[in-house]
C-alpha positions as CSV (number, residue, x, y, z in Angstrom):
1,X,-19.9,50.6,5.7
2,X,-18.9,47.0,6.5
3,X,-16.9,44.9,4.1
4,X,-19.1,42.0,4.0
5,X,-17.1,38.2,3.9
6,X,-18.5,36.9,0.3
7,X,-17.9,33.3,1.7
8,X,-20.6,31.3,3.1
9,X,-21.2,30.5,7.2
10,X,-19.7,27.6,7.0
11,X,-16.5,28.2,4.7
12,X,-15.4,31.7,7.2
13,X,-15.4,28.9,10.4
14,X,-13.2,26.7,8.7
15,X,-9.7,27.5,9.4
16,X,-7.5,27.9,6.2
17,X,-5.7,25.1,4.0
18,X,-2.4,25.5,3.2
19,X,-2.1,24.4,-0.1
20,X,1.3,23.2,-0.3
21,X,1.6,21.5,2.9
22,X,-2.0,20.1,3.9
23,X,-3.4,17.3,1.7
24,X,-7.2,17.3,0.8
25,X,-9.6,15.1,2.1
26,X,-9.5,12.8,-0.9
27,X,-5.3,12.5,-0.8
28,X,-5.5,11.8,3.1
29,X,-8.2,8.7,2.0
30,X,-6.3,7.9,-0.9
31,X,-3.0,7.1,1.3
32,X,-4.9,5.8,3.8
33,X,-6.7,2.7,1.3
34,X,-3.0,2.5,-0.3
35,X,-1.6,2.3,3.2
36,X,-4.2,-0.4,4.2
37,X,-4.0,-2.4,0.7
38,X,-0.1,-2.4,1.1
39,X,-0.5,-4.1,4.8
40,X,-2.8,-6.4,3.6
41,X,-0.1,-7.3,1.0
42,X,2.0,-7.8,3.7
43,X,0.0,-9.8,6.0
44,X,-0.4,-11.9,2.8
45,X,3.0,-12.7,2.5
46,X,3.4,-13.5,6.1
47,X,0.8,-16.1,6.0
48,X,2.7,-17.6,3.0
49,X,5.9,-17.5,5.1
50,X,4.3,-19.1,7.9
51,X,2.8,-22.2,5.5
52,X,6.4,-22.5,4.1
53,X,8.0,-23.2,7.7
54,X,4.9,-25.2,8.4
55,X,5.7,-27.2,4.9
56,X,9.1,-27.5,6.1
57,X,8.3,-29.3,9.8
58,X,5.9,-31.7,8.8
59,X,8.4,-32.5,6.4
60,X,6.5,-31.9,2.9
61,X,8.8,-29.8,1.0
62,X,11.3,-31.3,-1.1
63,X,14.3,-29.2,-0.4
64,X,14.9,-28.1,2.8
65,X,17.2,-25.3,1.6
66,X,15.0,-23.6,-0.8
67,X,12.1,-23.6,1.7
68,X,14.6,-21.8,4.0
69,X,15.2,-19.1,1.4
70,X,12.2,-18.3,0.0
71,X,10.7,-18.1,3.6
72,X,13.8,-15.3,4.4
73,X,13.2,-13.8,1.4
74,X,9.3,-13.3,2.2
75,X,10.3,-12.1,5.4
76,X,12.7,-9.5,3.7
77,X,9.3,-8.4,1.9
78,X,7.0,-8.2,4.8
79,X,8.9,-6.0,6.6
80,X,9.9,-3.4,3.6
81,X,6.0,-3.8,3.0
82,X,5.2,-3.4,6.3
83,X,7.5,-0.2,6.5
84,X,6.0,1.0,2.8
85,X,2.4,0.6,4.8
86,X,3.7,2.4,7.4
87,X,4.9,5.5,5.4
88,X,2.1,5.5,3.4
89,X,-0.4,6.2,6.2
90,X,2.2,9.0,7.5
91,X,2.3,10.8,3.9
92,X,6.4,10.2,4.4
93,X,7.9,11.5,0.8
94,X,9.5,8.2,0.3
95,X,6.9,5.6,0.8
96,X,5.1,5.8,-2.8
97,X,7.9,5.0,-4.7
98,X,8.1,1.2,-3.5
99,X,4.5,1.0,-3.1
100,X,4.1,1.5,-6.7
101,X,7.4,-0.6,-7.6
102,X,6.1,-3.5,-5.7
103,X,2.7,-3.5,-7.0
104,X,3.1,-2.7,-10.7
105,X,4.9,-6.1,-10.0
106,X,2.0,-7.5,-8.8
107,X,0.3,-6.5,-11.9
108,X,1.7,-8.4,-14.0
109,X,1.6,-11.4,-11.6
110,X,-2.0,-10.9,-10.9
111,X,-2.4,-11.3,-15.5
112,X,0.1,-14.4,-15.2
113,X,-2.3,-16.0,-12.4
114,X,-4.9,-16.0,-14.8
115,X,-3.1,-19.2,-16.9
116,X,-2.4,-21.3,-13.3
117,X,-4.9,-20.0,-10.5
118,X,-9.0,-19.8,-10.0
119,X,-9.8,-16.9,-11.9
120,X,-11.1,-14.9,-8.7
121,X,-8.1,-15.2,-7.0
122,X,-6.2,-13.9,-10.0
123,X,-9.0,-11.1,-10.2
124,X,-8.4,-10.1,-6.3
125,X,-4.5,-10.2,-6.8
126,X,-4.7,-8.1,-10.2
127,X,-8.0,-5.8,-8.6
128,X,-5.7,-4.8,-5.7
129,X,-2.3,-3.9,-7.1
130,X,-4.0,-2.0,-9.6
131,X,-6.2,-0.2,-6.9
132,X,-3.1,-0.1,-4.7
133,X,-1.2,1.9,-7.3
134,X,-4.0,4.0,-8.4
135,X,-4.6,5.5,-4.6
136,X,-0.8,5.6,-4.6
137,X,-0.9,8.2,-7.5
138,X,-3.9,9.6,-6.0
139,X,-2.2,10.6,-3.0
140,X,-0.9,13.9,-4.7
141,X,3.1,14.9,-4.2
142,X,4.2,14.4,-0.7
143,X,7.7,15.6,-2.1
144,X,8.9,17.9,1.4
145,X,6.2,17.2,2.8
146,X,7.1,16.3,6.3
147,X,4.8,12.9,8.0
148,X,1.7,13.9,8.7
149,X,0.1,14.2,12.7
């Protein structure tokens, strides 16, 4: 008498999941919107960057040598971010620690905003950290997990 496969059609064709190494479809999403929201933080801060050196030849700002600082120090950021971003998408083990660092810091900016900046832009800055760290966390433990392919 044949043993018959109690799964249905569809579940026998699909090839197994490794539980401890293969994320679900709702952790690979997850890291890839915090992967995607942590560039756009990035590209954010490079645009700054770029108006600071553009404040700087024109002539506008009123110390050179604070310009020049905050613009290296931005640059110091966009390419940690850009590395977090990086990570994130390839499930590396150590990209979600400074992803979450660097936006939980961006929490609290985005609730400062509120008392100097349009409401909505405070709203976007607050909105996206906070969604930022919740895919983060939603990403499940990449922990020896090797980068995904």
């Amino acid at each position: 008498m044949p043993v018959s496969d109690p799964r249905p059609d569809d579940a026998a064709a699909a090839p197994p999941r490794n539980a401890t190494t293969d994320p679900t479809p709702r952790e690979l999403l997850a890291g890839r919107t915090a992967a995607v929201l942590v560039g756009l933080e990035a590209l954010a801060l490079a645009g700054i960057a770029v108006f600071y050196l553009y404040e700087l030849a024109i002539g506008a700002g009123s110390d050179p040598l604070v310009i020049i600082m905050s613009v290296v120090t931005m640059v110091v950021f966009v390419i940690g971010l850009s590395s977090t971003a990086r990570g994130l998408w390839q499930r590396h083990p150590r990209a979600q620690a400074p992803a979450i660092a660097a936006n939980f810091l961006l929490v609290a900016l985005g609730i400062a905003m509120f008392q100097f900046a349009p409401w909505w832009l405070a709203g976007l800055v607050l909105m996206a950290s906070v969604a930022t760290v919740g895919s983060t966390f939603l990403m499940g433990r990449l922990e020896g997990h090797g980068p995904a392919t």
